[in-house]
C-alpha positions in Angstrom: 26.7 -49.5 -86.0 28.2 -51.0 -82.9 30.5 -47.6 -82.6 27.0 -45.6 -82.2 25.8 -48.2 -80.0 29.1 -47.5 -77.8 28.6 -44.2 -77.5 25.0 -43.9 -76.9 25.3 -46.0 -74.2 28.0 -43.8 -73.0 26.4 -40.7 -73.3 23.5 -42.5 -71.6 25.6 -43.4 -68.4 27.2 -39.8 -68.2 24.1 -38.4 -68.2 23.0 -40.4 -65.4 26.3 -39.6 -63.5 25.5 -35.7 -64.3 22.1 -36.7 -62.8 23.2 -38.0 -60.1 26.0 -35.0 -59.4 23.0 -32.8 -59.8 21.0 -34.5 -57.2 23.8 -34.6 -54.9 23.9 -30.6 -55.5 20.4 -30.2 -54.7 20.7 -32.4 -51.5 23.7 -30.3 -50.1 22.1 -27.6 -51.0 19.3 -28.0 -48.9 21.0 -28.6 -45.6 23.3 -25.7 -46.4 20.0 -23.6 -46.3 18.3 -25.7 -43.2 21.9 -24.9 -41.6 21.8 -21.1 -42.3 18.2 -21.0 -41.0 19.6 -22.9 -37.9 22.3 -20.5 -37.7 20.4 -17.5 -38.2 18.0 -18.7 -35.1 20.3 -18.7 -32.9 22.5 -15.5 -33.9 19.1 -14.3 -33.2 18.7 -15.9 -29.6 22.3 -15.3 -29.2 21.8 -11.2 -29.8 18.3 -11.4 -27.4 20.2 -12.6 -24.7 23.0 -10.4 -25.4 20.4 -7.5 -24.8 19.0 -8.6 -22.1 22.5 -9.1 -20.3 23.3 -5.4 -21.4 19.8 -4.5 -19.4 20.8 -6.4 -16.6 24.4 -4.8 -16.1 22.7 -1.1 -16.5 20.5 -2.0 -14.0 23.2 -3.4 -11.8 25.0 -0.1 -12.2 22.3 2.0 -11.5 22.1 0.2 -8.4 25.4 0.5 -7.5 25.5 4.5 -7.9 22.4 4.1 -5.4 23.7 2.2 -2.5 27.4 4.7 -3.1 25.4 7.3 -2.9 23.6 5.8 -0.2 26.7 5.4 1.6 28.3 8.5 1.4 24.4 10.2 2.4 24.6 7.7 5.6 28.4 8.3 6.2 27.5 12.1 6.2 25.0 11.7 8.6 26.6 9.4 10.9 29.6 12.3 11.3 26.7 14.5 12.0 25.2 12.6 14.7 28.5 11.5 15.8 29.8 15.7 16.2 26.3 15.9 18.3 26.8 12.8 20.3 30.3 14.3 21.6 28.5 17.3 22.5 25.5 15.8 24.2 28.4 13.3 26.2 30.3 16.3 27.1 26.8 18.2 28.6 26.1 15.2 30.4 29.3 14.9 32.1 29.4 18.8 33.1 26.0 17.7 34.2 26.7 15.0 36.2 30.0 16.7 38.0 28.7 18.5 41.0 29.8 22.4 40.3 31.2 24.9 42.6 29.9 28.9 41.8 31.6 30.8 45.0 30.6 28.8 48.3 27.3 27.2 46.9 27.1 23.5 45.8 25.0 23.5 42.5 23.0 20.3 42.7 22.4 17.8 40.2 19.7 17.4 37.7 17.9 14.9 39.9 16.9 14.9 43.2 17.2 11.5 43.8 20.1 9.0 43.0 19.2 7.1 39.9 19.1 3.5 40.4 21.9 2.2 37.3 22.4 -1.2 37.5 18.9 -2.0 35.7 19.6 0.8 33.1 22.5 1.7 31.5 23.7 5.2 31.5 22.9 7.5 28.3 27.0 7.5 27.6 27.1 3.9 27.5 23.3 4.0 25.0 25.1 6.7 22.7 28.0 4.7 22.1 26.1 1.5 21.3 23.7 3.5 19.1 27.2 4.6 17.1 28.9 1.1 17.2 25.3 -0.1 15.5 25.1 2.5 13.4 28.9 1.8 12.0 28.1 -1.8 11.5 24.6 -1.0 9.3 27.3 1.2 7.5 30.0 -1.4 6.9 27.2 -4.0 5.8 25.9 -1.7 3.3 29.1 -0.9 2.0 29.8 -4.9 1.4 26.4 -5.2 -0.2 27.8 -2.6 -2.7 30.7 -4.7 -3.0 29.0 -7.4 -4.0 26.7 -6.4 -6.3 29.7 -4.9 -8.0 31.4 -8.0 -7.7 28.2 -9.6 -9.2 28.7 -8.6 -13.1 27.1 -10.9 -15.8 29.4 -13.3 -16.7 30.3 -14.8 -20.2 27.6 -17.3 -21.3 28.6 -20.7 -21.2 27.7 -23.6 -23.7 23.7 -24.8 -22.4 23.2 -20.4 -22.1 24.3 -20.1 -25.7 21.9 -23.5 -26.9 19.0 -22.5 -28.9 16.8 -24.1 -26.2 17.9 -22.1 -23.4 15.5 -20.2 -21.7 15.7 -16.1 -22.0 15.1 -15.1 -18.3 17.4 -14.0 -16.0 18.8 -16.8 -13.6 16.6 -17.3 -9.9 19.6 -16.6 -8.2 20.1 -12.9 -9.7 16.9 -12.5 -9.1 16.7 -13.8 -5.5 20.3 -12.0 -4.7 18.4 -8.5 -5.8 15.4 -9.1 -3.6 17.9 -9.9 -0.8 19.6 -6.6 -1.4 17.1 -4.4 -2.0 15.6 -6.2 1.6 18.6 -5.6 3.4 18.7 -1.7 2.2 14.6 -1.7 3.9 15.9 -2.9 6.6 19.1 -1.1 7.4 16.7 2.0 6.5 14.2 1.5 8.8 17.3 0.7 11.2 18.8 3.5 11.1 15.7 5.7 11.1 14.9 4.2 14.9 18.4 4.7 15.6 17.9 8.5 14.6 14.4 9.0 16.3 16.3 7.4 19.7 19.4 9.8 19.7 16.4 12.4 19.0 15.0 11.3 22.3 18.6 11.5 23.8 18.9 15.0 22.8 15.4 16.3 23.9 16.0 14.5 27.5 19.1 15.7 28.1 17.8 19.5 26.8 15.4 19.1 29.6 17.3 18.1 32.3 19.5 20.7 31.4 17.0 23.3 31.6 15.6 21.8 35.3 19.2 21.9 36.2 19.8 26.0 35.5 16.0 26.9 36.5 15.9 28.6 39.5 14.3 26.2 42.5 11.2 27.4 43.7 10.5 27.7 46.7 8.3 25.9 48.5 5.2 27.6 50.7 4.6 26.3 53.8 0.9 26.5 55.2 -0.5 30.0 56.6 -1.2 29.2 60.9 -4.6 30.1 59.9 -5.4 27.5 57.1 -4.6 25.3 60.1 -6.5 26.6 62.5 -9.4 26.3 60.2 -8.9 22.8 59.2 -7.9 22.0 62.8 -10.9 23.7 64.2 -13.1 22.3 61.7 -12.1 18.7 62.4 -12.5 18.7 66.1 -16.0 20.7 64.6 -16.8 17.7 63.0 -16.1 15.0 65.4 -17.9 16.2 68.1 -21.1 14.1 68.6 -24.3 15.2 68.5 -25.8 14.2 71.3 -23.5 16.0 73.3 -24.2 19.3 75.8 -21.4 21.6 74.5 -18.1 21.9 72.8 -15.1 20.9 74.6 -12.2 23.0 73.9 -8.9 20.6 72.6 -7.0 23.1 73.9 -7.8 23.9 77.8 -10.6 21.2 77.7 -13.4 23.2 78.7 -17.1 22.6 78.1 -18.3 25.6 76.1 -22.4 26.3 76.6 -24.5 24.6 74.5 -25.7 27.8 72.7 -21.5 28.7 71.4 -21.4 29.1 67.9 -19.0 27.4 65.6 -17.8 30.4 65.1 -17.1 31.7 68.7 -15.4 28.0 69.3 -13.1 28.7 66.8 -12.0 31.6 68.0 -11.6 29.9 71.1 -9.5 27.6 69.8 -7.5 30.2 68.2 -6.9 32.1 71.2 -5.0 29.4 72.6 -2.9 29.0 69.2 -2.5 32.6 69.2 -1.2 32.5 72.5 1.2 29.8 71.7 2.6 31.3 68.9 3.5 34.6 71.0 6.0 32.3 72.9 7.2 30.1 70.1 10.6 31.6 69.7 
């Protein structure tokens, strides 16, 4: 009796170990499944934000083969301009060398000398427009450096936490804007820069064309527009209240009755006269 005793209590107390065992189970069971639920979040979070980095470097590239096509397009054109700037300098110093063709002295473009210390000359203008031009270039080729430079990097500890934000950073974001601004800007740089050297080209066409258009020549006034405006004048002075015409010439008193007419060619009698023994 006291045997059975024994070992009912002793089956009694391993089932309560076996209980407890089985509780203990349960227990680590449960935060094993709260962990993988944990874990599974944030292999989740962790493969959004891998995405969105992938979206960010392909739009980084693609910005880069933008601003290197950019560049070559604006190195291209800034050999253009700079093949037409040599030729427009060397017009412009033919143009300002006086010329010899056989014993005649071509003149210059102007006829009067061009006051230069307030404005510079259009060499000096050109060459600026170039250096300019060159540095727009070298600055957008460092903004294509660094944007290339500026590749996502890894993700550190508080950008892998499962309470980390999923937007890009303010300062990608504010760097883009800058760029993208400073490619407006070089743009609308270098468009002025192109209309001026424009401007350059068309002035310098046009003083080239005054230069090699033949002078005309100028025609001086008939004698007898100016006998008729001198005549006419005197005509027109005269007062009214006066007895006759005076002549300006030999100062006599025509009759009262003397037609404008007949005074005028008075008055042209005497011109005519002097003009027979002009030369």
């Amino acid at each position: 009796m006291h045997s059975t005793l024994m070992q009912a209590k002793a089956k009694k107390d391993v089932d309560s170990s076996i209980h407890v065992a089985i509780e203990d189970l349960h227990f680590h069971m449960r935060k094993c499944k709260e962990e993988g639920e944990n874990l599974k979040k944030q292999k989740d979070q962790l493969l959004l934000m891998l995405e969105n980095k992938n979206l960010t470097t392909r739009q980084l590239q693609h910005s880069i083969q933008q601003l290197e096509r950019m560049n070559s397009e604006l190195q291209e054109k800034v050999r253009t301009l700079g093949e037409e700037n040599d030729r427009l300098r060397k017009e412009n110093r033919q143009q300002r060398t006086p010329l010899r063709q056989g014993s005649q002295v071509v003149r210059k473009p102007f006829k009067h000398q061009v006051d230069t210390l307030g404005s510079e000359s259009w060499e000096d203008l050109s060459m600026k427009l170039l250096e300019q031009m060159e540095r727009d270039i070298n600055d957008l080729h460092d903004l294509g450096e660094k944007v290339r430079d500026n590749e996502p990097l890894l993700a550190t500890s508080e950008d892998l936490s499962p309470t980390s934000p999923l937007v890009p950073k303010s300062a990608s974001v504010y760097d883009d804007h800058e760029a993208l601004q400073m490619v407006a800007e070089m743009k609308s740089q270098l468009s002025t820069i192109k209309e001026r050297l424009l401007l350059q080209k068309t002035l310098l066409q046009n003083a080239r064309k005054d230069k090699d258009a033949p002078k005309l020549q100028q025609r001086p006034a008939s004698d007898d527009s100016f006998r008729v405006f001198f005549t006419q004048q005197l005509s027109s002075n005269t007062k009214k209240n006066e007895v006759g015409k005076q002549c300006p010439m030999c100062e006599e008193v025509l009759p009262q009755g003397t037609t404008q007419s007949e005074y005028e060619q008075h008055v042209m009698s005497h011109l005519g006269a002097a003009s027979h023994h002009r030369f």
